[in-house]
N, C-alpha and C positions, 0 to 999 in steps of 0.2 A: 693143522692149520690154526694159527691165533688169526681170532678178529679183534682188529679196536677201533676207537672214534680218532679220527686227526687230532683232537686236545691231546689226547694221552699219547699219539704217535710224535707230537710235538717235544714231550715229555722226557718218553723214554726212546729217540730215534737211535740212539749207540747200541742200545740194549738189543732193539728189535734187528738193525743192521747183522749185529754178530748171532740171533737166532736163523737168519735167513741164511749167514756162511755156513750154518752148520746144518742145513737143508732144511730147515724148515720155511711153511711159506706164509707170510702176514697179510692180512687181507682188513684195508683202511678202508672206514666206514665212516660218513657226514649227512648226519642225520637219519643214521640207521640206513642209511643203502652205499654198499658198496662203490669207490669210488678208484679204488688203484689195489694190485695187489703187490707185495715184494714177492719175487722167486730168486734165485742163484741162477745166474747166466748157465744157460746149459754150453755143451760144446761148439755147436755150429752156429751159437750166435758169436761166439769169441772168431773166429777165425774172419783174417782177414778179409773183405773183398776183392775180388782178381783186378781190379783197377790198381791197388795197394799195396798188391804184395812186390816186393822188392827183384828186379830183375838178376839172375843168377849169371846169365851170360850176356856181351854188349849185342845190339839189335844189330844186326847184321842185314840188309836189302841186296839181294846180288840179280845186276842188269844180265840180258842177254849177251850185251857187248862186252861183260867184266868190268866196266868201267863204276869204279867207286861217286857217290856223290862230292867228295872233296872234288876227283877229278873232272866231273862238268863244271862245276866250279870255279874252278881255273880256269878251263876250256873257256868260259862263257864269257870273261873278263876280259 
């Protein structure tokens, strides 16, 4: 783990960016006490959340009666 101050994260942020791809973790310091660290996204933060993720098949709601919502629809006009 590198530590630095913000000036010098200021400085070199591309430098430390491409340390962190490459697993390592940076840990910024402001006025000597820790204040953020960088880590590399682990896996289960990358994955989408279930509100997001893309529906694979159309939602389908099937009534008792078989009757579709287009079809009350009409019905109700």
């Amino acid at each position: 783990m590198q530590t630095i101050s913000v000036t010098e994260f200021r400085a070199r942020a591309a430098e430390m960016v491409e340390r962190v791809q490459n697993g390592e973790t940076v840990r910024i310091l402001r006025h000597g006490k820790p204040v953020a660290e960088l880590v590399a996204p682990s896996v289960e933060r990358t994955h989408l959340p279930r509100w997001k993720t893309p529906i694979e098949r159309p939602f389908v709601i099937q009534r008792p009666d078989g009757k579709s919502g287009a079809q009350l629809i009409i019905e109700g006009r």
